[in-house]
C-alpha positions as CSV (number, residue, x, y, z in Angstrom):
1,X,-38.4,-3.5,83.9
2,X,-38.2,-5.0,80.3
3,X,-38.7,-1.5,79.1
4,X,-35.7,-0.7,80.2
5,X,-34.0,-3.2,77.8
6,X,-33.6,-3.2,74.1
7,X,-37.1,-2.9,72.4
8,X,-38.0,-3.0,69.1
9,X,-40.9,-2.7,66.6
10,X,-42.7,-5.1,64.5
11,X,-40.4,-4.2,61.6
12,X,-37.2,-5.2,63.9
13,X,-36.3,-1.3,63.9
14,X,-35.7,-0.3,67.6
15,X,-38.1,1.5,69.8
16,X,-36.3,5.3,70.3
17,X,-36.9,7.0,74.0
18,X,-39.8,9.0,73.1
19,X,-41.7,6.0,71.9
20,X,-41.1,4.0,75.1
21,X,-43.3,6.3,76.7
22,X,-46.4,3.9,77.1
23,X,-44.7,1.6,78.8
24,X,-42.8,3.1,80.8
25,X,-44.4,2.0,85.1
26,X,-45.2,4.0,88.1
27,X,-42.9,3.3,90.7
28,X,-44.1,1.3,93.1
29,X,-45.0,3.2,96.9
30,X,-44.9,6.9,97.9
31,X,-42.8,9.0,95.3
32,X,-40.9,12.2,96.8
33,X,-42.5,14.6,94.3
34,X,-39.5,17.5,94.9
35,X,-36.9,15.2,94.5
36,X,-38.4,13.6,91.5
37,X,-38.7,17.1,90.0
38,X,-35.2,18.0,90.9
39,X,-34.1,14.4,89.6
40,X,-36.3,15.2,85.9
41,X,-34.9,18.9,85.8
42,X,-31.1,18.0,85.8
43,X,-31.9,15.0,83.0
44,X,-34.4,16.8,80.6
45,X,-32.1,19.8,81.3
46,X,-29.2,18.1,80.0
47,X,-30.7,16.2,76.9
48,X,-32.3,20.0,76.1
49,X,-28.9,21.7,76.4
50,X,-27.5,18.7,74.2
51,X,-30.1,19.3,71.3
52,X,-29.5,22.6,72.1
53,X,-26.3,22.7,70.5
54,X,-26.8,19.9,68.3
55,X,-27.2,21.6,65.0
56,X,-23.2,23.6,65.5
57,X,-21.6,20.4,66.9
58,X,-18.1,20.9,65.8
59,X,-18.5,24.3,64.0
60,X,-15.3,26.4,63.9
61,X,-15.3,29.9,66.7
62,X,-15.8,31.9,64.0
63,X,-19.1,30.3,62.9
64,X,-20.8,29.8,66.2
65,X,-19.8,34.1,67.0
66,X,-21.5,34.9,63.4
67,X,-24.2,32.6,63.9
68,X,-25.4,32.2,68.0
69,X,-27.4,29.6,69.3
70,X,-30.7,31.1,70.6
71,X,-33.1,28.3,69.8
72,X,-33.8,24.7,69.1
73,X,-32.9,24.0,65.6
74,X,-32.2,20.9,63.2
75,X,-29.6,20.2,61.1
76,X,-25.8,19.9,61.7
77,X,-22.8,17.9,61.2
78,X,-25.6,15.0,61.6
79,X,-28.6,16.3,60.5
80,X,-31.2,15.9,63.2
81,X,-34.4,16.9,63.7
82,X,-35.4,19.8,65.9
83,X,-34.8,18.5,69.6
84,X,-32.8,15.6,68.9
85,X,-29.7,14.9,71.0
86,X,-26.6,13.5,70.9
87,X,-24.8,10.3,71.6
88,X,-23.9,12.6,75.3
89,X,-27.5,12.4,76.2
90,X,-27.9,8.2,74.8
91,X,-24.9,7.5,76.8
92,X,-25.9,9.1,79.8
93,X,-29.5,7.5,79.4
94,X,-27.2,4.4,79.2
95,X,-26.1,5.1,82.7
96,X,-29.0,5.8,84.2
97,X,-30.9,3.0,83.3
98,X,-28.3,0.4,84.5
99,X,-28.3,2.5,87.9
100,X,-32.0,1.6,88.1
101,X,-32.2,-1.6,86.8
102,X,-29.3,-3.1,88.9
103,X,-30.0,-0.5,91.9
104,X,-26.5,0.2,92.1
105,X,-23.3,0.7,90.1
106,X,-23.0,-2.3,87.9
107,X,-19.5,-1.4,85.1
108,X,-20.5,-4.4,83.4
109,X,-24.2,-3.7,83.3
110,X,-23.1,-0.2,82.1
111,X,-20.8,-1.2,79.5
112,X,-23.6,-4.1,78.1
113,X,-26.1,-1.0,77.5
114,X,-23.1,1.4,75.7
115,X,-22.7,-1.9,73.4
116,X,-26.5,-1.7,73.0
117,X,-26.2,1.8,72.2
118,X,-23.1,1.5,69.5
119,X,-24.6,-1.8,68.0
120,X,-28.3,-1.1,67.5
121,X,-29.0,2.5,68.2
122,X,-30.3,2.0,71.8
123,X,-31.4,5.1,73.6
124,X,-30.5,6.8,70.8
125,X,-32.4,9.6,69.4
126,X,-32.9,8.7,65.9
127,X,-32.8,4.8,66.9
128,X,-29.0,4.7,65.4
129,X,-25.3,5.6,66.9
130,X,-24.6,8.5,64.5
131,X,-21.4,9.7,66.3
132,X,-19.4,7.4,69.0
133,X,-15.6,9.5,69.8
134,X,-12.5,7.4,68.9
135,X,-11.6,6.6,73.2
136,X,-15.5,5.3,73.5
137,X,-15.6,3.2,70.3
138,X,-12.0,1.6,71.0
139,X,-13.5,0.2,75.0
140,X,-16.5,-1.1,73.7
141,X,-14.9,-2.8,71.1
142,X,-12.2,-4.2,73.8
143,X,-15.4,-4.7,76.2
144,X,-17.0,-7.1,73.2
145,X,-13.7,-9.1,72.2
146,X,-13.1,-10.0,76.2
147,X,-16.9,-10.5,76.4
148,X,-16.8,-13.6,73.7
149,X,-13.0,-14.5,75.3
150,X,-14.9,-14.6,79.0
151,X,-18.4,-16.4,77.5
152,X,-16.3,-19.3,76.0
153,X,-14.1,-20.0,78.8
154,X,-16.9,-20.1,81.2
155,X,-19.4,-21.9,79.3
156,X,-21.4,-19.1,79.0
157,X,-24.5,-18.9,76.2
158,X,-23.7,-16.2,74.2
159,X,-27.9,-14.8,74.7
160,X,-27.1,-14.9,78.3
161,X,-24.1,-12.8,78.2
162,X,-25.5,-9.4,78.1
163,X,-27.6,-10.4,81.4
164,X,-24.6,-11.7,83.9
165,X,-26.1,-11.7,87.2
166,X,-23.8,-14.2,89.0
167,X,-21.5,-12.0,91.2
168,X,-18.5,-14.5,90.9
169,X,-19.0,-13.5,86.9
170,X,-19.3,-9.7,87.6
171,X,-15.9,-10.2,89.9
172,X,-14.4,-11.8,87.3
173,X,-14.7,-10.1,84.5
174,X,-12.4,-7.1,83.4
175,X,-14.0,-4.1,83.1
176,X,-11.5,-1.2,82.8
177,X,-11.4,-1.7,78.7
178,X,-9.9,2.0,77.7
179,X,-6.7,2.8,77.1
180,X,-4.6,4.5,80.2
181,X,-4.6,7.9,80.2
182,X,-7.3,8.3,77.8
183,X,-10.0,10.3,78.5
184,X,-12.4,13.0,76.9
185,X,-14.6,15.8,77.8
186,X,-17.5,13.0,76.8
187,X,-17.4,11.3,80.0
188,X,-18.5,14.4,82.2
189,X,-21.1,15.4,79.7
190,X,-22.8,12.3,80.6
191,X,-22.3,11.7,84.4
192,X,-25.6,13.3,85.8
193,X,-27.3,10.0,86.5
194,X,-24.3,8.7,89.2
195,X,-24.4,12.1,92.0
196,X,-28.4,12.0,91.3
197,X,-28.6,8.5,92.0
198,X,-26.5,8.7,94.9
199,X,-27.3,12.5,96.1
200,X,-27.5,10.5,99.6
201,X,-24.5,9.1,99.8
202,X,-21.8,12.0,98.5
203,X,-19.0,10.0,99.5
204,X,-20.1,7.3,96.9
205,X,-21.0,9.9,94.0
206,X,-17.7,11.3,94.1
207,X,-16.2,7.7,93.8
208,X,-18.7,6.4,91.0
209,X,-18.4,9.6,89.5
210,X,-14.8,9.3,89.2
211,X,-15.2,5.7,88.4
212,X,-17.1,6.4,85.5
213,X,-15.1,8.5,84.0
């Protein structure tokens, strides 16, 4: 699934969602059509009601009762285009992915594609991290300073580091980079991706979920 990973163009500028769309791969055997339309209708739903409210992202009360959102529109705090969405809907897409590559919940996997996302704009709308909140920027920072700390005391080549498969490494390595008690309302917008990918196991969504957060 090198899709899945960081892409970029022939003019080294990254490869946004929307223009990973040829080649992106069918899923190999039978495909549960309802579920897979359930599955797409909670993820477009939320990256639609992210760009919905894009454009009054930290608008006061006061403007968003003069002005209400009825529509898809640009602009903003950040000024995106029409249907762009925020760094809720890159960092969920973060999620997801890992989910699906490692077929299972992988913190380190997770936290490698959040860097990604911070560093060169993956799975971002506009192919850069326009907005990261204070908590999230502080981890991944923390995740990247015990990342070189953990590559150097186990010999580790520092092109291989974002691809640890080695299960005495992923044991190993310190995952829970934020700060106690810290925690905003960022981290539910983006937990779709773990109670879909484990609507068969509730037990285990609420855990991950939990987790993830």
């Amino acid at each position: 699934k090198n899709w899945l990973n960081l892409q970029y163009h022939t003019d080294d500028t990254i490869k946004k969602p929307d223009e990973l769309e040829n080649e992106m791969q069918e899923p190999p055997g039978l495909i549960d059509e309802k579920l897979l339309d359930q599955i797409s209708g909670s993820l477009i739903g939320m990256a639609i009601g992210d760009a919905l409210g894009a454009h009054v992202e930290f608008r006061p009360h006061e403007y968003l009762f003069a002005n209400p959102v009825k529509d898809l529109e640009g602009g903003g705090t950040w000024g995106l285009k029409k249907g762009q969405f925020t760094d809720d809907t890159s960092m969920a897409l973060c999620l997801a992915i890992s989910l699906i590559v490692r077929r299972g919940f992988v913190p380190y996997d997770q936290l490698v594609r959040y860097k990604w996302w911070l560093e060169s704009g993956y799975m971002s709308s506009t192919g850069r991290c326009f907005d990261i909140g204070a908590a999230t920027s502080q981890s991944l920072h923390e995740f990247m300073r015990r990342q070189t700390i953990f590559a150097k005391k186990h010999h580790i080549p520092i092109e291989k580091l974002d691809y640890l498969s080695d299960h005495d490494h992923l044991r190993m390595f310190q995952v829970h980079c934020s700060t106690s008690g810290v925690a905003g309302n960022g981290a539910l917008m983006r937990l779709a991706p773990v109670p879909l990918f484990f609507h068969n196991y509730p037990k285990d969504a609420i855990e991950f979920s939990g987790y993830s957060g």
